[in-house]
C-alpha positions in Angstrom: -142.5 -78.2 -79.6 -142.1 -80.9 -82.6 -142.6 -78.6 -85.9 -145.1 -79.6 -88.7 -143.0 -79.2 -92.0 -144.9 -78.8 -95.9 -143.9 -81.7 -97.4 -143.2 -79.8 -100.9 -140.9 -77.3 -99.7 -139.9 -78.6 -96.3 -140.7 -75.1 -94.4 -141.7 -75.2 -90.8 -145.6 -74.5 -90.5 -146.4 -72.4 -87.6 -148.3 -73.7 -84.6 -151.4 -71.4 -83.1 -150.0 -68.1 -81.9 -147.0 -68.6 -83.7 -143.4 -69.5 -82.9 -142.0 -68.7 -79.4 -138.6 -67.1 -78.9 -137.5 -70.7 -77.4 -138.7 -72.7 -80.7 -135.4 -70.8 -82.2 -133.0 -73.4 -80.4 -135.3 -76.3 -81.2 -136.6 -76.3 -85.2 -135.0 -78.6 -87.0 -132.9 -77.8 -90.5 -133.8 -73.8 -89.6 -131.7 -71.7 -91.6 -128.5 -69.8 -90.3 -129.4 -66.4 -89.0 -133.0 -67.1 -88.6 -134.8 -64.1 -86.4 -138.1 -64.2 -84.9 -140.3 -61.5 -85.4 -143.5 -61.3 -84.3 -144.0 -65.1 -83.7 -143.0 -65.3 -87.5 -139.6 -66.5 -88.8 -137.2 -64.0 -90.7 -135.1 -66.2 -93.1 -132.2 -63.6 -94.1 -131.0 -63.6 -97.7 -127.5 -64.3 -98.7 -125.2 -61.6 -97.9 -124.0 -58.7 -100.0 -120.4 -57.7 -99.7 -121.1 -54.6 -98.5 -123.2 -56.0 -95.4 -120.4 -58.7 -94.6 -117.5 -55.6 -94.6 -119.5 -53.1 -92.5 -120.5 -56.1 -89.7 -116.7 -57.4 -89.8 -115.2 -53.4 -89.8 -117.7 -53.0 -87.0 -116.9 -56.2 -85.2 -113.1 -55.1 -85.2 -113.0 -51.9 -84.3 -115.1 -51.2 -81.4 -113.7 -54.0 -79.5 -110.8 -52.0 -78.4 -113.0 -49.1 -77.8 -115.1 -50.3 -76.0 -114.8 -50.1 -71.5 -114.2 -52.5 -69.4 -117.0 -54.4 -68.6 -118.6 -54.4 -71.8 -118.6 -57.3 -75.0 -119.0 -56.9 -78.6 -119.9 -59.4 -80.5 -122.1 -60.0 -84.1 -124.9 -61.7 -85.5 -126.5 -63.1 -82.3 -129.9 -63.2 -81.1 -131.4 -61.3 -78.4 -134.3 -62.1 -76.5 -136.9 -59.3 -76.6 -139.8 -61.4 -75.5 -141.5 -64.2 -75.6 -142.8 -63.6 -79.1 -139.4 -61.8 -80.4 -135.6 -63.2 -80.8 -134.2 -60.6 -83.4 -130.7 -60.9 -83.8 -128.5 -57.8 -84.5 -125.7 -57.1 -87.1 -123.2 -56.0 -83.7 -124.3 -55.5 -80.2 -122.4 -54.3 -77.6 -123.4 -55.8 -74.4 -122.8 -56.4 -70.8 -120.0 -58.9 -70.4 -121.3 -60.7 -67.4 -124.0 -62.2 -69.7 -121.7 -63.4 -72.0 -121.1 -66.8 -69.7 -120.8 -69.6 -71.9 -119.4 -70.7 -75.3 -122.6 -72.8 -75.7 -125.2 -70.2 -75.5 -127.1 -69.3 -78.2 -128.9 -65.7 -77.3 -128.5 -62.8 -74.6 -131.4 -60.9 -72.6 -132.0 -57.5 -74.6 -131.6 -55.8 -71.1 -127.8 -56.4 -70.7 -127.3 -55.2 -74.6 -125.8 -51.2 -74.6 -126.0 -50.9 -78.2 -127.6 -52.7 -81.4 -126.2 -51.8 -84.7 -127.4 -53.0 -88.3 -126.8 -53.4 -91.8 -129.4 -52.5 -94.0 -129.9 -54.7 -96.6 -132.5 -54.2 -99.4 -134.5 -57.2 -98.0 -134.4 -55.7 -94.3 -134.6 -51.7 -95.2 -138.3 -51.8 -93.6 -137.0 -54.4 -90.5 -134.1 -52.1 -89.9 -135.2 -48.6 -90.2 -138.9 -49.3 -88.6 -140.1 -52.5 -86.7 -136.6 -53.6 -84.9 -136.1 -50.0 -83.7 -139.3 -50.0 -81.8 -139.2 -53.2 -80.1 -135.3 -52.6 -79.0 -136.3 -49.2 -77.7 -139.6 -50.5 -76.1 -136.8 -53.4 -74.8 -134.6 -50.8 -73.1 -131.6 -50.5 -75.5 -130.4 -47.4 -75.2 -128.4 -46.5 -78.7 -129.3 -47.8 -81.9 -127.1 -47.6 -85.0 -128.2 -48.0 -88.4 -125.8 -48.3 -91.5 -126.9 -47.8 -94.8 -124.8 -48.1 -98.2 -124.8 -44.8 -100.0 -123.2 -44.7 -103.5 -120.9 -47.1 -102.0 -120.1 -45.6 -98.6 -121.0 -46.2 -95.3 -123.8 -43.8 -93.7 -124.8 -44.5 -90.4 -127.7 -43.3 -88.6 -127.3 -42.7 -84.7 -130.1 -43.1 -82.2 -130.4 -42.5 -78.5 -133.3 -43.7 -76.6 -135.3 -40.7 -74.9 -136.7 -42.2 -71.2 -139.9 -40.3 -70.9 -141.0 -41.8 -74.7 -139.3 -45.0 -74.5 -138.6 -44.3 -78.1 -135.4 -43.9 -80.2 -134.7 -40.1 -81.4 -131.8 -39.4 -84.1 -129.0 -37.7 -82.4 -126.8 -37.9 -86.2 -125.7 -38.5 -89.0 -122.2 -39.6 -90.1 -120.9 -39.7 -93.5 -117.1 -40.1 -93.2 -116.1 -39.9 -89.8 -118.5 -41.8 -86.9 -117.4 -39.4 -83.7 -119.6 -39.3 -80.6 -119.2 -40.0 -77.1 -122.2 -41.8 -76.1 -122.6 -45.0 -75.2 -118.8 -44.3 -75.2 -116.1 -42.5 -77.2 -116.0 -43.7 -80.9 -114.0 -42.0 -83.5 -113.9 -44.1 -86.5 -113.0 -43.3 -89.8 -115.8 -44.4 -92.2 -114.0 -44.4 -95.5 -111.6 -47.3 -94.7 -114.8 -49.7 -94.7 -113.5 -51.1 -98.3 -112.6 -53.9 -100.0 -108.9 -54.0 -100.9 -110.0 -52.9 -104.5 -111.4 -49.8 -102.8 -115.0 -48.8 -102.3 -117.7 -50.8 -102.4 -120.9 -50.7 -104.6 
């Protein structure tokens, strides 16, 4: 579908019903990192340094900890449904659907895990309305990193099948150690920049 634009500030208008998860590879001029939520386009504000050193420390070190079979990769969307296309700070995923460097999104059923960066424009996306619709989607661990005093906190999730809803299974302050989705041990103070901690 062709998009309507406001002439005085060139945003996309929405059509009735809102946007559709396909609209994401069509809309001209959109943004990088543009999400759809709800039907609604996200537009993500420019990036603090802590946000960009957690994804990349992320990005990095779970790829060799992760099995074989499995993908990491960051910052790309997932199809949840028709009317959702959020796209994650990291996923881990199923490498099978990882078929083509053209692609520009992955089925939320093939993702293991879905980690993000809060931000203080995405503290209410990231610690209430993604969490439900990955859970309701099927993904079965959610982490959730938040900057505190400068350090890394992250917030683990498991999804509980009889709910279909996320429930916090800890919280790791220095070290990240559990053995579910698979063994991670990662030490959580080296997320730095070379002139030491971030603020």
């Amino acid at each position: 579908m062709g998009a309507l634009m406001n002439p005085e500030h060139s945003w996309p208008i929405p059509p009735p019903g809102g946007w559709t998860a396909d609209d994401l590879d069509t809309l001209p001029n959109l943004p990088p990192h543009t999400e759809l939520i709800d039907g609604s386009l996200v537009f993500v504000s420019p990036q603090t340094l802590f946000h960009s050193t957690v994804v990349d420390f992320f990005n990095w070190h779970l790829r060799p900890l992760v099995p074989e079979g499995l993908e990491v990769l960051r910052e790309f969307t997932i199809d949840i449904d028709r009317r959702n296309r959020p796209e994650p700070d990291v996923i881990v995923c199923r490498e099978d659907v990882v078929t083509d460097l053209a692609q520009t999104r992955l089925p939320a059923e093939a993702v293991l895990l879905a980690i993000e960066v809060v931000s203080p424009e995405s503290i209410d996306r990231d610690r209430e309305t993604k969490p439900v619709k990955y859970a309701r989607a099927g993904i079965p661990h959610y982490w959730r990193v938040e900057n505190t005093d400068g350090r890394a906190v992250v917030y683990v999730f498991e999804r509980e099948p009889v709910s279909r809803a996320y429930v916090a299974s800890g919280i790791f302050h220095d070290r990240l150690k559990v053995s579910v989705p698979f063994t991670v041990d990662l030490d959580l103070t080296a997320i730095t920049t070379k002139r030491g901690r971030l603020r």
